[in-house]
C-alpha positions as MATLAB code, in Angstrom:
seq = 'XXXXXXXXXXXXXXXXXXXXXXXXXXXXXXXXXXXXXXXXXXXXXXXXXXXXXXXXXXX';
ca = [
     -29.765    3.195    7.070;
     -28.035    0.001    8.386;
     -27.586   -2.706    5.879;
     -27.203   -6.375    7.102;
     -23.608   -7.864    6.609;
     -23.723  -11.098    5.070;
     -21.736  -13.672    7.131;
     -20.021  -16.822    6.637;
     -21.705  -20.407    7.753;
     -20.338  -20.914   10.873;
     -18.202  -17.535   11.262;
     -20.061  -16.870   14.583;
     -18.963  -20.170   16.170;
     -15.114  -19.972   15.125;
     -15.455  -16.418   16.593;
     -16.501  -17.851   19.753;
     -14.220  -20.435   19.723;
     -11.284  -18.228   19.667;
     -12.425  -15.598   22.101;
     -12.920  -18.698   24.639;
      -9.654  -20.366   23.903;
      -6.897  -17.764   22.088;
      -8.057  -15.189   25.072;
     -10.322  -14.966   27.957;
     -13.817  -13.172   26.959;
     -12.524  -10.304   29.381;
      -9.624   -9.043   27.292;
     -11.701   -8.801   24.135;
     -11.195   -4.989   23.690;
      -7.619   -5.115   24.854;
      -7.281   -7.558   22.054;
      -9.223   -5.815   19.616;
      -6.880   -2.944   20.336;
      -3.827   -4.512   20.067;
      -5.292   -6.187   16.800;
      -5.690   -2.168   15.438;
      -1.889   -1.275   16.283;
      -0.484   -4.471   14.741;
      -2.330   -3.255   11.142;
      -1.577    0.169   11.468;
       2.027   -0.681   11.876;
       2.094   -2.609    9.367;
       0.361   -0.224    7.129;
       2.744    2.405    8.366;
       5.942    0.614    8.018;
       4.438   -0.902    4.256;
       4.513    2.595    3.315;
       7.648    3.995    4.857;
       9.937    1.083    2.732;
       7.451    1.771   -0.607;
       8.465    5.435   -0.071;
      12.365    4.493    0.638;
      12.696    1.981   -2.654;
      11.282    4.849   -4.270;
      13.633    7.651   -3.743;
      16.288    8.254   -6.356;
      19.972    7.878   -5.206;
      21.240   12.016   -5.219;
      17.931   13.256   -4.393;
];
């Protein structure tokens, strides 16, 4: 079962806002993608120096 998301006062106009102005309303999914690969990156390179400053010199 679905549950309702609560959302912010006026989070539905700023989102319009932006996908009028930032981007046209046609590239929404392009952006949305892009969006995805930015955070997984991140994620992914977050991880990768955690794992480096972890590693022992001489192991």
């Amino acid at each position: 079962m679905r549950q309702q998301v609560a959302v912010a006062p006026g989070w539905q106009r700023q989102q319009q806002y932006i996908t009028g102005v930032l981007y046209p309303r046609s590239a929404l999914t392009e952006v949305r993608v892009l969006v995805v690969i930015c955070v997984v990156v991140s994620w992914v390179g977050q991880y990768l120096l955690s794992r480096r400053r972890t590693v022992t010199p001489g192991s």
